[in-house]
C-alpha positions in Angstrom: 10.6 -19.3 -7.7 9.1 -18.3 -4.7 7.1 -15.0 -4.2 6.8 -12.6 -1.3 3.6 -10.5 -1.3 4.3 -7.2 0.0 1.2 -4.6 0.9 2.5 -0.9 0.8 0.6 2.2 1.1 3.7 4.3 1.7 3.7 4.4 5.6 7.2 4.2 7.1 5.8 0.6 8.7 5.5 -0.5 5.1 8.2 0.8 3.5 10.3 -1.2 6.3 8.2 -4.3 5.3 9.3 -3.9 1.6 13.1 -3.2 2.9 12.7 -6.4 4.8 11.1 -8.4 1.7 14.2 -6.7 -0.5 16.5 -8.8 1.7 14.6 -12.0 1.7 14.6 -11.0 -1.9 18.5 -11.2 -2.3 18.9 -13.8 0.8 16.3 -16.5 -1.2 16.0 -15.6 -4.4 12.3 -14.6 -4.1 10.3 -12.6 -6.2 8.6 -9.7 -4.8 5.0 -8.5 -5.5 3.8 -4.9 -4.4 0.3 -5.0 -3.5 -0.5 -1.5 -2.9 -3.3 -0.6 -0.4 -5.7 2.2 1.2 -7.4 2.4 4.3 -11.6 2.5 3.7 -13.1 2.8 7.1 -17.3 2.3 7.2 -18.8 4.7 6.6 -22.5 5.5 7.5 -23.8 9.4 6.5 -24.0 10.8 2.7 -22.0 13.6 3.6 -19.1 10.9 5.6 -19.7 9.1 2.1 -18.3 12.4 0.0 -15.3 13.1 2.2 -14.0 9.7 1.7 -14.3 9.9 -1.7 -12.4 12.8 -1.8 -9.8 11.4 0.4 -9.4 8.2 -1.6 -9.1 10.2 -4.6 -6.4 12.6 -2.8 -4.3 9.2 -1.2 -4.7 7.8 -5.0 -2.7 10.5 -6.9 -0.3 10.7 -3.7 0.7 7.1 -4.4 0.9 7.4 -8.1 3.1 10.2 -7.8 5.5 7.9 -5.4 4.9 5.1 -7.7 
């Protein structure tokens, strides 16, 4: 069986990739693997370094609750 790796973080961009991969899915018979991801832009300053932690944490429980 063939797989189709989809990355999702819950924008409406990838939401229409999974709808897409849904239909290959059905169409091919191929399995489809979520591959959930977050942005992580560099960061250079301590205090840069403790927002995006926060925001990761914050994006985390966001997708767990969609999940």
């Amino acid at each position: 069986m063939k797989k189709v790796i989809v990355p999702i973080d819950f924008s409406t961009t990838s939401l229409k990739a999974l709808d897409h991969a849904k239909y290959l899915s059905r169409e091919f018979d191929y399995e489809i693997l979520l591959l959930h991801t977050i942005s992580s832009p560099i960061i250079s300053t301590h205090a840069e370094i403790a927002i995006q932690a926060e925001n990761i944490k914050k994006e985390e429980d966001d997708s767990n609750r969609q999940l």
